[in-house]
C-alpha positions in Angstrom: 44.1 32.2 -22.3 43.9 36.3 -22.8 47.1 37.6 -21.1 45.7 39.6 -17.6 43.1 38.6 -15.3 39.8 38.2 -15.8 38.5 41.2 -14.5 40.9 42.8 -17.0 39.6 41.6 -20.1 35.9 40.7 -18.8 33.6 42.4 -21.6 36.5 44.0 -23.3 34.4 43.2 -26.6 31.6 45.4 -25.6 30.0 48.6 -25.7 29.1 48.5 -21.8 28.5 51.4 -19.4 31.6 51.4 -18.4 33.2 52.7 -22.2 30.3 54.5 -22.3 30.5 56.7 -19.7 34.3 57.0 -21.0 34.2 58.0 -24.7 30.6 59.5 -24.4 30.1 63.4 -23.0 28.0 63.7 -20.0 25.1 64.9 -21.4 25.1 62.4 -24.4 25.9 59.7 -21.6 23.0 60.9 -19.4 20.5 61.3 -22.4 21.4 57.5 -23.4 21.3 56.6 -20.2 17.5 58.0 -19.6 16.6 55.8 -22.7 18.2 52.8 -21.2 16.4 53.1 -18.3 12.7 54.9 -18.6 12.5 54.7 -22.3 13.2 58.5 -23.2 12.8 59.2 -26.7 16.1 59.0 -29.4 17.1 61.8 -30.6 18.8 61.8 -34.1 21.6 63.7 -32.8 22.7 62.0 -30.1 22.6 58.6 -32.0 25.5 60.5 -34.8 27.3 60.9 -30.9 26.7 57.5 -29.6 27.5 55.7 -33.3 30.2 58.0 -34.0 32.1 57.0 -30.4 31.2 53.3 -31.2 32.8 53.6 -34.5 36.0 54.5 -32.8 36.1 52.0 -30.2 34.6 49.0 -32.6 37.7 50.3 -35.0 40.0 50.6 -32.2 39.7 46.6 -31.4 40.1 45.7 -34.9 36.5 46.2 -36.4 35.8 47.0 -40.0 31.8 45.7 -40.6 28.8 46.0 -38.6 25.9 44.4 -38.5 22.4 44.4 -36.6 21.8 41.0 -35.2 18.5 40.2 -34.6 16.6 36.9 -33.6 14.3 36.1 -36.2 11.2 33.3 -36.1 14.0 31.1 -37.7 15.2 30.2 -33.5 18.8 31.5 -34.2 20.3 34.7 -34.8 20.7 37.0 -38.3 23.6 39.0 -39.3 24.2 41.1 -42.5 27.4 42.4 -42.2 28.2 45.7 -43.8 31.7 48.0 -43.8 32.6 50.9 -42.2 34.6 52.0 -45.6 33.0 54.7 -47.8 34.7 56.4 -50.7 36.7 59.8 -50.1 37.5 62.1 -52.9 41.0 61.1 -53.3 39.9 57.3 -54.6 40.4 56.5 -51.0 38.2 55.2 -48.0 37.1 56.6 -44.8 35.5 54.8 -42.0 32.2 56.0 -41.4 28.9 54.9 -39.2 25.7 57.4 -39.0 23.4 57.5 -35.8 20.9 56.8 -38.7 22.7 53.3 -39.7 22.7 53.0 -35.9 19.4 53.1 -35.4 18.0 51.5 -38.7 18.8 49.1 -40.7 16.6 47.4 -43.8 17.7 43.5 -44.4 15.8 41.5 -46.8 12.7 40.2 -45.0 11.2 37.6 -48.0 13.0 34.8 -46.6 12.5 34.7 -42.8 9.8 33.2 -41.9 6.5 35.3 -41.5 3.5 32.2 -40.8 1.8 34.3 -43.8 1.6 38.0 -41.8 3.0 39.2 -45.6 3.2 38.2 -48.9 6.5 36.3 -50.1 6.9 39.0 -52.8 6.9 42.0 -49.9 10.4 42.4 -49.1 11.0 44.5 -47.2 11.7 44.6 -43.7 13.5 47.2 -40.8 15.6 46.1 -37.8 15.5 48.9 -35.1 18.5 49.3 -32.6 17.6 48.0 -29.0 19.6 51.0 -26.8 19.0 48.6 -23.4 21.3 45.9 -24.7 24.9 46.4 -25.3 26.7 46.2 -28.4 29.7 43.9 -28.8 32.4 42.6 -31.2 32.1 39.3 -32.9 34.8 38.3 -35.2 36.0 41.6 -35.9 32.3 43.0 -36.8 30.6 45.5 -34.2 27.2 43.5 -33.5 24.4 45.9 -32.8 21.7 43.9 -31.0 18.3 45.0 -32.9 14.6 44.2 -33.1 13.1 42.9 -36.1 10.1 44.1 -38.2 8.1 43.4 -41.4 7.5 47.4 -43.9 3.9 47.4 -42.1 5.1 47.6 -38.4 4.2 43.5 -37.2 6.9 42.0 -35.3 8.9 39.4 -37.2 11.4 38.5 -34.1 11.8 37.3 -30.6 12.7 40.5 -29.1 10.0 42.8 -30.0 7.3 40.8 -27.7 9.9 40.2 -25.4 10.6 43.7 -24.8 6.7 44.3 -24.9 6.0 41.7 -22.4 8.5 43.3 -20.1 7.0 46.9 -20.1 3.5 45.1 -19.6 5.1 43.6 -16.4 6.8 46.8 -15.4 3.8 48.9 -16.0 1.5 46.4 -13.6 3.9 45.5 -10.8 4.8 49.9 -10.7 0.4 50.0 -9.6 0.9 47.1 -7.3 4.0 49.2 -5.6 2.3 52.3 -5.4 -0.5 51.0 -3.6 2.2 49.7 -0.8 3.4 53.0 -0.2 6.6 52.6 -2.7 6.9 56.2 -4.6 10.9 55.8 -5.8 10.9 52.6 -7.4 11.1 53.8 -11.1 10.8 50.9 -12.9 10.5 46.7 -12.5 12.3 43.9 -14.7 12.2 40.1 -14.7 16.0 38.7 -14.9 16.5 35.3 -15.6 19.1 32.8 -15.6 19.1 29.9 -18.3 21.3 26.4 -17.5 22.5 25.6 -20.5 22.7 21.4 -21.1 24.4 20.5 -24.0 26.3 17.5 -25.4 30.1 17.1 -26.3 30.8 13.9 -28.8 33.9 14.0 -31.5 33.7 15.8 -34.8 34.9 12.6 -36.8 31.9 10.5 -35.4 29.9 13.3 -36.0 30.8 13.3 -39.9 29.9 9.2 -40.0 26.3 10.3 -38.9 24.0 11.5 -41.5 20.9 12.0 -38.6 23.4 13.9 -36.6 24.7 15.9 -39.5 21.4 16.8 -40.8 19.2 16.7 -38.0 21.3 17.2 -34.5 19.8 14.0 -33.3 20.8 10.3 -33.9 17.3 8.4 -35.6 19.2 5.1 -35.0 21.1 3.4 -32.3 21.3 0.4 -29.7 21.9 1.1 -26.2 25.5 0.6 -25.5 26.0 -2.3 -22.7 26.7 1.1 -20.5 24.9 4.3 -20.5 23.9 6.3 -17.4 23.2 3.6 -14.7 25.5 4.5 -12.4 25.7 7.7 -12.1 29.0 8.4 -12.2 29.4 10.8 -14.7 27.5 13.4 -12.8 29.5 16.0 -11.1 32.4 13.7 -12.1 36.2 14.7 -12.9 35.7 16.8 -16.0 38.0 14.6 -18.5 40.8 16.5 -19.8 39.7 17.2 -23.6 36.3 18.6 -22.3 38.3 21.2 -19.5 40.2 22.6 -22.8 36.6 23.7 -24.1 35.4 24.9 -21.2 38.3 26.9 -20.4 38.0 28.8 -24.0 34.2 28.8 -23.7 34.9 30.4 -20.7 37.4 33.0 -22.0 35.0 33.8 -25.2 32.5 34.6 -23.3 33.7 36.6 -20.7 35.3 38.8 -23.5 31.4 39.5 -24.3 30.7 40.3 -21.0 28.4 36.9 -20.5 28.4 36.5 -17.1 29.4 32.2 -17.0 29.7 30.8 -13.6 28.9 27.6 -12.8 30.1 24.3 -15.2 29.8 20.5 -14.4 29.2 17.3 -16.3 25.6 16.2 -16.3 23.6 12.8 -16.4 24.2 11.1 -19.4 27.7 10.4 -20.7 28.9 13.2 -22.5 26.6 15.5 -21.2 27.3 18.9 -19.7 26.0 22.1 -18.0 26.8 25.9 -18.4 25.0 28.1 -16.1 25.1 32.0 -16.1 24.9 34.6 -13.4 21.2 36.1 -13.4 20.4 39.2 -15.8 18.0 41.4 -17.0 15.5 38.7 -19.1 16.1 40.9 -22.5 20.2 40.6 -21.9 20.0 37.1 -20.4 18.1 36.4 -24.1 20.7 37.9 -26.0 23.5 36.0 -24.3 21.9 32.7 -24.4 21.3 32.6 -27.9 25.6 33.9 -28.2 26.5 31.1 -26.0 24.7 28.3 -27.9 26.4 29.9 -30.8 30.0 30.6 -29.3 29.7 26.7 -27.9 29.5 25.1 -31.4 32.3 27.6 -32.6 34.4 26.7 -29.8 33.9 23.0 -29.8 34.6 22.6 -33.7 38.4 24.3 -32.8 38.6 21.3 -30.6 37.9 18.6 -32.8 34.5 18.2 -31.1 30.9 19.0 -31.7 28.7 20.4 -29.3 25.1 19.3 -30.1 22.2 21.2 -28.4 19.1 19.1 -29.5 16.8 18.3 -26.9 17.1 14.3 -27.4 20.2 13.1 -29.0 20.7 9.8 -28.2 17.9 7.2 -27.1 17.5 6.0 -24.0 19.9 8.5 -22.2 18.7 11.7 -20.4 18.4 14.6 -23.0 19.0 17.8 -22.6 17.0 21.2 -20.9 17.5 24.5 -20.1 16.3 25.7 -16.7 14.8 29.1 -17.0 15.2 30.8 -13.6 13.2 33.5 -13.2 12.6 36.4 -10.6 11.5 39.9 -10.8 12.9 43.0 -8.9 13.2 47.0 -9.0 15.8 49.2 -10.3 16.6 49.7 -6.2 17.7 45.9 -6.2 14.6 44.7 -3.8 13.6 41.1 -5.1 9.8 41.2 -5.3 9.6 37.1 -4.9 12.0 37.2 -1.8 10.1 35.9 0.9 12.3 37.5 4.1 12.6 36.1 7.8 8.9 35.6 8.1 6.3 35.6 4.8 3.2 34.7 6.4 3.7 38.9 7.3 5.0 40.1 4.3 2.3 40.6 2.2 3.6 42.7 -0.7 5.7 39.3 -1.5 2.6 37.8 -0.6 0.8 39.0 -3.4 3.5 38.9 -5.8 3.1 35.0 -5.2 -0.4 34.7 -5.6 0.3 36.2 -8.8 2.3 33.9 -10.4 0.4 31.2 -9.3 -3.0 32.6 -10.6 -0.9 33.5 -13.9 0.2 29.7 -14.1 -3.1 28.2 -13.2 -4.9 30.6 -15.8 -2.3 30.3 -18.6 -0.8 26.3 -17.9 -2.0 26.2 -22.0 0.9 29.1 -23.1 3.6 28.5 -21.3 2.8 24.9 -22.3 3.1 26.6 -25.7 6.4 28.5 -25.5 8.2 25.6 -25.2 6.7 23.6 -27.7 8.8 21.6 -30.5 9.5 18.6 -32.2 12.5 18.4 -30.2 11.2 18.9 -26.5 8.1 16.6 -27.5 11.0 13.7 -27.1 12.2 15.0 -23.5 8.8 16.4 -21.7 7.6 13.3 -19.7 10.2 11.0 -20.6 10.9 10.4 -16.5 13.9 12.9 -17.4 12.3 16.3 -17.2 9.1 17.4 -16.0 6.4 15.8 -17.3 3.8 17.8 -20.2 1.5 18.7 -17.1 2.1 22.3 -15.7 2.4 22.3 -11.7 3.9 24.8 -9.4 5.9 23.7 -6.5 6.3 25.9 -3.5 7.7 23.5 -0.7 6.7 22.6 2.6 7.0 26.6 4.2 5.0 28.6 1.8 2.4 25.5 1.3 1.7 25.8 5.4 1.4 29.4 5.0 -0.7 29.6 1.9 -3.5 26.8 3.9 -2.9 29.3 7.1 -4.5 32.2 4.9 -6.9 30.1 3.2 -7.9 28.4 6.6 -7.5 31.8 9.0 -5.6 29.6 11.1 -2.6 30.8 12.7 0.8 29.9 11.4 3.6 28.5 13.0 7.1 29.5 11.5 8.7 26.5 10.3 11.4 25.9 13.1 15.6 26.4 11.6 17.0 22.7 12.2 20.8 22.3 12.5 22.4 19.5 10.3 24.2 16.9 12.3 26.5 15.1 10.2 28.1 12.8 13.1 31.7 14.7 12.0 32.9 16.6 14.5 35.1 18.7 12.6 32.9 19.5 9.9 31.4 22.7 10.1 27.5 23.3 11.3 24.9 24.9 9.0 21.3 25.0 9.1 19.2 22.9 7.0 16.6 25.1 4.2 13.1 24.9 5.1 12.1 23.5 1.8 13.8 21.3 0.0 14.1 21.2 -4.3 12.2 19.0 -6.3 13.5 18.1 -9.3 10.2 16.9 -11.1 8.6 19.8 -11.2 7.7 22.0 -14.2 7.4 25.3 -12.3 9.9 25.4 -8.7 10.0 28.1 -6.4 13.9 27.8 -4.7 13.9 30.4 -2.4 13.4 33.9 -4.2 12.7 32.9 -7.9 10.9 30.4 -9.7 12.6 27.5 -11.8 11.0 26.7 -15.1 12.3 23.3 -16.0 10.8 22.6 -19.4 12.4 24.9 -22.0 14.4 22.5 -24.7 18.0 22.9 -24.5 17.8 24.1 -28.3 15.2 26.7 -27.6 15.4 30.5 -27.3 14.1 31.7 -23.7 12.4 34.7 -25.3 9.2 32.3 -25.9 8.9 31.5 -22.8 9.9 34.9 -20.6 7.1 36.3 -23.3 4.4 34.5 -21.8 5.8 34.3 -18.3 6.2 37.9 -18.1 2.6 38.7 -19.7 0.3 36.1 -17.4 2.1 37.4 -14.4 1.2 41.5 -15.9 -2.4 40.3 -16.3 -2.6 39.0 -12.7 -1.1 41.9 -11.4 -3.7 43.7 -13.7 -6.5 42.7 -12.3 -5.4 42.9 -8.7 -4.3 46.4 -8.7 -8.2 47.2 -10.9 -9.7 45.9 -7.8 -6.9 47.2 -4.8 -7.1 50.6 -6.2 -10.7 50.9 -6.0 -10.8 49.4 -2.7 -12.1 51.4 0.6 -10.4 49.5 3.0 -7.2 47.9 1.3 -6.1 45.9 4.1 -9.4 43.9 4.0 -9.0 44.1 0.3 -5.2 42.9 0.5 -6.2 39.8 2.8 -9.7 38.9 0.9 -7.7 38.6 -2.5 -5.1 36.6 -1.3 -7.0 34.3 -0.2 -9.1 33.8 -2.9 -6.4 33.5 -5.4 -5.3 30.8 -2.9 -8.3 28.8 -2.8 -9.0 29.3 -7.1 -5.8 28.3 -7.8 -4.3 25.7 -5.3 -4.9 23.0 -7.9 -1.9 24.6 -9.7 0.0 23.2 -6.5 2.0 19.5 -6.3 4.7 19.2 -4.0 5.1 15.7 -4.8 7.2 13.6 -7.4 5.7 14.5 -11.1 6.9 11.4 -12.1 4.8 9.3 -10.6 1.8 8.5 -13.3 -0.2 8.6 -10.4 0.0 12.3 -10.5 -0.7 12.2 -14.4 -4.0 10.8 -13.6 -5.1 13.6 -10.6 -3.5 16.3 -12.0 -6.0 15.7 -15.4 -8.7 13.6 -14.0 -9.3 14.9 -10.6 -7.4 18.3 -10.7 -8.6 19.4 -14.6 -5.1 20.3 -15.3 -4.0 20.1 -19.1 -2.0 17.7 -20.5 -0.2 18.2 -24.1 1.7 15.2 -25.0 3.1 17.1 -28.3 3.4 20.6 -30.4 0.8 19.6 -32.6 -1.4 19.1 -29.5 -0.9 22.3 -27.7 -0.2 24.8 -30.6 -3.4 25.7 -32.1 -4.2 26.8 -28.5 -2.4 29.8 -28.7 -5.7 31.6 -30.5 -7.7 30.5 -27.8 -9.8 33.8 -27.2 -8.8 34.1 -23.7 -4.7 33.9 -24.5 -5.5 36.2 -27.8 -7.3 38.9 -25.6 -4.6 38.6 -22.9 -2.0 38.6 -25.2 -3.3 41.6 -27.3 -5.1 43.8 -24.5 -1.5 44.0 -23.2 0.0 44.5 -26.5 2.4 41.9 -26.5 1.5 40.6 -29.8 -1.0 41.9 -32.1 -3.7 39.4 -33.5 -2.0 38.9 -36.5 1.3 38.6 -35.0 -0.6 35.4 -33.4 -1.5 33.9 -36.2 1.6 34.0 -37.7 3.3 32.5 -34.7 0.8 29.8 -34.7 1.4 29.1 -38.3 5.1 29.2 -37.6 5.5 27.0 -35.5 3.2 24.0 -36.8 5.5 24.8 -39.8 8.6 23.9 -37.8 7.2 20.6 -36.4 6.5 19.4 -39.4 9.2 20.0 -41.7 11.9 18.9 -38.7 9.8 15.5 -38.4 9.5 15.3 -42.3 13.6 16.0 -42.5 13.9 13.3 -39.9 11.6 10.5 -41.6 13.1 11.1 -45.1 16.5 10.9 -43.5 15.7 7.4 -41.8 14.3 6.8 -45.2 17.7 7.4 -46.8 19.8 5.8 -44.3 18.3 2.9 -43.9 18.0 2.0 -47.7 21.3 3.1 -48.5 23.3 2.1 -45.6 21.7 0.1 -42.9 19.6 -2.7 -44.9 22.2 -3.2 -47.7 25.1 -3.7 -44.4 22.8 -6.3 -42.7 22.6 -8.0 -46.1 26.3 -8.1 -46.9 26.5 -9.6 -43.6 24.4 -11.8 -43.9 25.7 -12.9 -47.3 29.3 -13.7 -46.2 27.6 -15.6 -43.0 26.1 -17.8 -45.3 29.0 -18.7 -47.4 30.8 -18.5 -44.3 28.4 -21.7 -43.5 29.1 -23.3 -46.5 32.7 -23.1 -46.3 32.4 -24.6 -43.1 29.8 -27.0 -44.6 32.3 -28.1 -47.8 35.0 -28.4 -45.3 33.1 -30.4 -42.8 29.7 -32.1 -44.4 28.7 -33.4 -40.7 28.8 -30.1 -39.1 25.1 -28.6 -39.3 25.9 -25.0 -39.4 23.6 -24.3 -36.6 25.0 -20.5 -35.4 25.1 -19.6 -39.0 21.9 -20.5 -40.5 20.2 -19.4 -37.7 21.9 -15.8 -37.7 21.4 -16.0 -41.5 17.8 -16.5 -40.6 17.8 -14.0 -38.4 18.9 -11.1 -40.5 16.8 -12.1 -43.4 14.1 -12.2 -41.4 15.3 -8.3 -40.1 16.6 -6.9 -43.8 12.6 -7.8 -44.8 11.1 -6.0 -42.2 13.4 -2.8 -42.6 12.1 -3.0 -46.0 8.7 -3.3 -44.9 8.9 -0.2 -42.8 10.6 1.7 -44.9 8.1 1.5 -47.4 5.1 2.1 -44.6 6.9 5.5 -43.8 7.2 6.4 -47.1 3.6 6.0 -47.5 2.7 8.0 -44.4 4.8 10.8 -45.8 3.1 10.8 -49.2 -0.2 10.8 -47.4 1.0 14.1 -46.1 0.3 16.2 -49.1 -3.4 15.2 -48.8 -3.4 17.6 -45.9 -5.8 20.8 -45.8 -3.6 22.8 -43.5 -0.9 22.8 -41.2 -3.1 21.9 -38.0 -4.1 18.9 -39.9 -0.5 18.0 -41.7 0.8 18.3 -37.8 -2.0 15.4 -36.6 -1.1 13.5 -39.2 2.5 13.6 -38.4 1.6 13.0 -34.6 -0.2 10.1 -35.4 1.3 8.4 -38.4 4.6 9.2 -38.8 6.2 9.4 -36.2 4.8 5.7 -35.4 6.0 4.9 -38.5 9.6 6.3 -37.6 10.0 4.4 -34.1 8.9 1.3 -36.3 11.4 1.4 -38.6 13.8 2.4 -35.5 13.3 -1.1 -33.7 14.0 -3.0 -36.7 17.3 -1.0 -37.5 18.2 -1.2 -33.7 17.8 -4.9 -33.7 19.4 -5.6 -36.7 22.7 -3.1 -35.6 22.4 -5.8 -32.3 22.8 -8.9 -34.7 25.2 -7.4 -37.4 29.5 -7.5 -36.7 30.8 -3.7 -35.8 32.9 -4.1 -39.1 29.7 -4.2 -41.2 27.7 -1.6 -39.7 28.0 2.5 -41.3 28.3 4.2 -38.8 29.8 4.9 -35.1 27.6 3.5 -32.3 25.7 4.6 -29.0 29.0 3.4 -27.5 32.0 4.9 -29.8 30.2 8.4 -29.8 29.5 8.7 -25.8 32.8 7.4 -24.4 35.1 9.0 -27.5 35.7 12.1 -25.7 38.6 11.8 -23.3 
């Protein structure tokens, strides 16, 4: 560990307010801090100040590059890392960095991924620095945190509508304060806090694995004789090797000022959880996609691998990442905190009906911005919530949502002690609601728990669309408020019809239950979209395009290319995944079951030569057996290949994606029960590669 404590070294790697306000004057300190805060224009001059004192520190701590990381459409980060040095008369260097390099920077756009917004040959592109988060140190380069853009101004990142969304939000939810009476607030932001699950298996297994290696996922494996049934690996004594990575995942990231707090193992063997304290949704971004970064670094320096795919392993729980989100003013007043008694506090109230009309109107986006190859393995799989957005508020807010629908009075819900039978246990009172664990969109007290964000996905995606259906509620609610000659009446009359429009948005019940399935779309009209390629052309749906757009979150262009994207991605992950299985099982799996089955049958004979009488029953019949298995492998390997030639017939990407949907990946599970089988029938000598139950127990 860093010598000192951990407030000592806790974001010694960054450029924070607190070296700010030390190495900046006042009045370059105030300026900055005036564009942090209300978006004050950025003066050339005091960027020279701000990069020039950055400079010194970034040196100071051992520095010599910098680089503006940005998050393009790729789902990770982008670095081009450049020196300080520049040439001095005397064939020498200086160190040098220019409020201009601060503030610009022009990396080669042609291979990020642009869904067709620009032509291959147009090259170039600008990354812009983002003043509201900090820079930090990153293997001894000063890391500029920057949004992304193509020569003609359209957004080629995650941050740029991200950032967007959030002024949309602030700019609403400011109208709806006003007409409360609340002049001082200055300005509103979402925070969030993503859970991180992830898995931990050993680097040498990892190496046997070609699916792992090539596409973070194992696309073969039986169930080992024990996986998750008895729940003892869940909040479990974290096992010695794995408390060693935490502790330096710990250390790394509080160095960067990433606010870790909570760690524990999860569900399935070798699973795990990393959850932060709650930031600002643009900072919470920017640390999530550093910790999914700093957790493979730091796992490889322990011999380990730390895979972040949604669905590693079959038949085991896979892995999320629980988006909580809240919103509140620069005065600290969470506007989704309920108080002592909500039924009167209609500002929160509001705020409520809100995000329930923005759910309910928008299920098909948010639907969307977790959408990938990946999560389409995890969403319904009686593991996470299932494909069908709902909202949860628990049993308090539901009676007080049907007492304003109903004008009946509400009775508080009553605090009831807990009586645990112990006397020397200490009393506490029992919440009013309690969690549910099945449900895509929770309320827990004073934020709201998205559940089904993929453990491998960037939360910008999802805080876009969040934080821009939420704006366009608030939108329409202040049009009408402000206009209003009795706002009281106004207050009340809305509220209540939100409630009633929008209560079939509302399940407080298990979401696992297919029983719910069938209401929720049959009864309730809800939308259900099993996969990517089902949901994804829905994004251009006019009435997301003209949200999205009339709020200037994403241009219509900026649409399309997302939309394009994205398909893209499905595709080409499923395609690497079927010609992997292709290669695997030709290569390795059939030609072990066959060299296993060829010694069983001389095996047999041996036995037969030495003993004529004995029939040879356990080894003609295995013999049979895999015969019978090595044919079928064959079989399916040659249907797959067929589906993935078909392929190229495709007229687009919508239709490449529904073929995928519907041929290949049935093709894939095919070929994935034979090989599964066959891995059942064949001795562990023979088989390629480490199994379900060498990789999930390995770690010790």
């Amino acid at each position: 560990m860093t010598k000192g404590s951990v407030p000592e070294y806790f974001g010694c790697m960054v450029f924070d307010d607190r070296v700010m306000r030390s190495v900046l004057s006042s009045d370059v300190y105030s300026s900055l801090r005036k564009t942090i805060e209300v978006g004050a224009k950025l003066e050339l001059g005091l960027a020279d100040s701000v990069a020039k004192a950055m400079r010194d520190w970034a040196i100071e701590k051992g520095a010599t590059h910098f680089t503006h990381w940005f998050q393009p459409l790729t789902g990770v980060t982008a670095e081009k890392h450049d020196s300080f040095i520049e040439p001095s008369p005397d064939g020498g260097v200086i160190m040098e960095f220019s409020g201009k390099e601060l503030i610009q920077g022009e990396p080669d756009a042609s291979s990020f991924p642009t869904g067709g917004i620009r032509a291959t040959f147009e090259a170039r592109g600008y990354t812009t620095w983002d003043p509201t988060s900090y820079a930090f140190i990153k293997d001894q380069t000063l890391c500029i945190p920057t949004a992304f853009c193509s020569y003609g101004g359209e957004a080629l990142d995650k941050k740029t509508p991200l950032l967007r969304s959030m002024e949309a939000l602030n700019r609403q939810a400011l109208r709806i304060l006003r007409l409360f009476g609340n002049t001082s607030t200055k300005y509103v932001r979402s925070s969030v806090g993503p859970e991180q699950e992830y898995f931990l298996i050993s680097k040498e297994m990892y190496d046997m694995r070609p699916d792992l290696r090539f596409t973070g996922r194992t696309l073969f494996g039986a169930r080992p004789p024990k996986g998750q049934e008895m729940d003892d690996h869940y909040f479990g004594a974290i096992k010695p090797k794995v408390a060693e990575f935490m502790e330096d995942l710990n250390e790394e990231l509080w160095k960067l000022g990433i606010m870790a707090k909570t760690e524990h193992n999860e569900v399935a063997p070798a699973q795990h959880e990393l959850a932060p304290i709650y930031s600002t949704t643009n900072i919470a971004t920017d640390h999530n996609q550093l910790t999914m970064e700093i957790m493979q670094k730091t796992a490889s320096k322990h011999g380990l691998v730390c895979l972040l795919h949604e669905k590693p392993f079959d038949g085991v729980n896979g892995s999320g990442k629980h988006n909580n989100w809240s919103i509140a003013t620069d005065e600290g007043q969470n506007l989704l905190s309920p108080g002592e008694t909500p039924y009167e506090n209609a500002q929160f109230l509001l705020f409520l009906c809100a995000v329930i009309k923005a759910v309910d109107d928008y299920q098909d986006l948010l639907r969307i911005s977790v959408a990938t190859a990946g999560n389409d393995h995890r969403l319904g799989a009686n593991e996470a919530p299932p494909a069908v957005i709902s909202m949860f508020l628990g049993d308090e807010l539901n009676a007080v949502l049907e007492a304003i629908e109903n004008d009946t009075p509400y009775k508080g819900a009553e605090k009831t002690q807990m009586k645990l039978g112990v006397d020397v246990l200490p009393k506490f009172n029992r919440d009013t609601t309690d969690r549910n664990r099945t449900s895509p969109f929770a309320f827990t007290g004073n934020k709201f728990e998205f559940r089904m964000l993929g453990s491998s996905n960037s939360i910008a995606c999802a805080n876009i669309m969040l934080n821009a259906a939420v704006a366009e509620s608030l939108k329409i609610y202040a049009d009408r408020l402000e206009g209003a000659s009795d706002f009281e009446s106004a207050l009340h009359d809305m509220i209540k019809k939100t409630i009633k429009d929008h209560k079939r948005i509302i399940f407080n019940g298990n979401g696992y239950d297919e029983a719910w399935i069938k209401e929720a779309t049959e009864v309730r009209g809800l939308l259900n979209f099993r996969t990517t390629a089902d949901c994804m052309p829905h994004l251009l749906d006019k009435k997301n395009v003209d949200m999205l757009t009339s709020h200037k979150v994403f241009s219509v262009e900026e649409l399309q290319s997302r939309c394009e994207i994205m398909l893209e991605n499905y595709c080409k992950t499923v395609t690497i995944e079927a010609n992997t299985m292709v290669d695997m099982a030709k290569t390795q799996i059939a030609p072990a079951v066959s060299a296993f089955a060829a010694d069983t049958a001389r095996n047999a004979q041996s036995k037969k030569t030495l003993d004529s009488a004995n029939a040879c029953g356990y080894e003609t019949g295995l013999v049979k057996k895999l015969s019978e298995l090595t044919d079928r492998i064959s079989l399916k390997v040659d249907e797959l290949q067929g589906a993935l030639v078909k392929l190229h017939d495709a007229e687009d990407i919508i239709s490449e994606s529904v073929m995928i949907r519907d041929s290949v990946l049935q093709k894939m599970c095919e070929l994935r029960v034979a090989c599964d089988e066959a891995e059942t029938c064949t001795a562990k000598s023979y088989w390629p590669f480490p199994t379900y139950a060498d990789i999930l127990f390995s770690v010790r």
